[in-house]
C-alpha positions as CSV (number, residue, x, y, z in Angstrom):
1,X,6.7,10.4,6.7
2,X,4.7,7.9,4.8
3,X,2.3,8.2,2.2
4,X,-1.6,7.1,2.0
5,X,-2.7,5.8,-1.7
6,X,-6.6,5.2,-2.7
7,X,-7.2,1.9,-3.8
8,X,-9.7,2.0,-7.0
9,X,-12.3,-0.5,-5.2
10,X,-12.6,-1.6,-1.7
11,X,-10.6,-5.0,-0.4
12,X,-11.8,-7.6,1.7
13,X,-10.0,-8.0,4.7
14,X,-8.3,-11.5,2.7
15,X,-7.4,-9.1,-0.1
16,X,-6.2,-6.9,2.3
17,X,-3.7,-9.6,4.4
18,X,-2.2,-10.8,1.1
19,X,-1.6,-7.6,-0.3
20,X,0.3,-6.3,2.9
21,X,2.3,-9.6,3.4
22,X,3.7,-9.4,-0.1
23,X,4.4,-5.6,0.3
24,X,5.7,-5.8,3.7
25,X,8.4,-9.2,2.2
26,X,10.0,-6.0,0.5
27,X,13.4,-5.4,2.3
28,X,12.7,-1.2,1.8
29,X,9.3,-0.8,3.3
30,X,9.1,0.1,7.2
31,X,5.5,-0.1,7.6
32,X,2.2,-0.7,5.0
33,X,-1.2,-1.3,6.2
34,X,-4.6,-1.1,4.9
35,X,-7.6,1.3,5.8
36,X,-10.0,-0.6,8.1
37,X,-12.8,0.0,5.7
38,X,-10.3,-1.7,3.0
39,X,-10.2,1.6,0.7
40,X,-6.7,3.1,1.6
41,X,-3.4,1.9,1.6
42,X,-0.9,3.5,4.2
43,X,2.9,3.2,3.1
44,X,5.9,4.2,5.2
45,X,9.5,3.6,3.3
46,X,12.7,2.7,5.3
47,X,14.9,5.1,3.0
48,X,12.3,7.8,2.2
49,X,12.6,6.5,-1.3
50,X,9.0,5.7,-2.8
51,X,8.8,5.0,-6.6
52,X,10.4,1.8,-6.6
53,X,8.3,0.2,-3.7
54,X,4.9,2.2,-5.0
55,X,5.8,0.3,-8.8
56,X,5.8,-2.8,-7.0
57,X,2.6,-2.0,-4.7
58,X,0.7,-0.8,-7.7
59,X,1.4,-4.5,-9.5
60,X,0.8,-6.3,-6.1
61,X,-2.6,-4.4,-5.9
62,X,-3.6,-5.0,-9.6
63,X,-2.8,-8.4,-9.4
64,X,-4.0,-9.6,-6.2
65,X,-7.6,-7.4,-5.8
66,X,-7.7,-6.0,-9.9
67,X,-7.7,-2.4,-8.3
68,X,-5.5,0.8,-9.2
69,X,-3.8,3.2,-6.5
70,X,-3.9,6.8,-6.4
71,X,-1.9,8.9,-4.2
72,X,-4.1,11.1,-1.8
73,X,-1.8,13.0,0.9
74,X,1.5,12.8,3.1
75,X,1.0,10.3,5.8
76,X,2.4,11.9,8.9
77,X,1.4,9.1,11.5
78,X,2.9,6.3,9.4
């Protein structure tokens, strides 16, 4: 089960490749992928464990596209 996080501004797709490759370079996370319409950001962990990989999303986001996360529900299709 994975979890789906609002970004604080909407990514371009450019954004959206860079912040997924670094994410995805993380040895713990099984799947991450952003929204189509670049406003959500779909995580899926490989041990279930989340605040370590969401610490390092939330500075990958900040730095790459100057947005914030906030979590909005359980992803069950992740």
């Amino acid at each position: 089960m994975g979890r789906c996080y609002h970004l604080s501004k909407t990514v371009t797709e450019d954004l959206a490749n860079e912040i997924i490759k670094e994410l995805t370079e993380r040895g713990d996370v099984k799947h991450a992928r952003i929204s189509a319409d670049g406003r959500y950001l779909h995580v899926d962990t490989i041990d279930g464990e989340f605040s370590v990989v969401m610490y390092s999303a939330v500075n990958i986001c900040s730095r790459i596209a100057n947005c914030e996360l906030s979590f909005v529900k359980f992803d069950y299709t992740a």
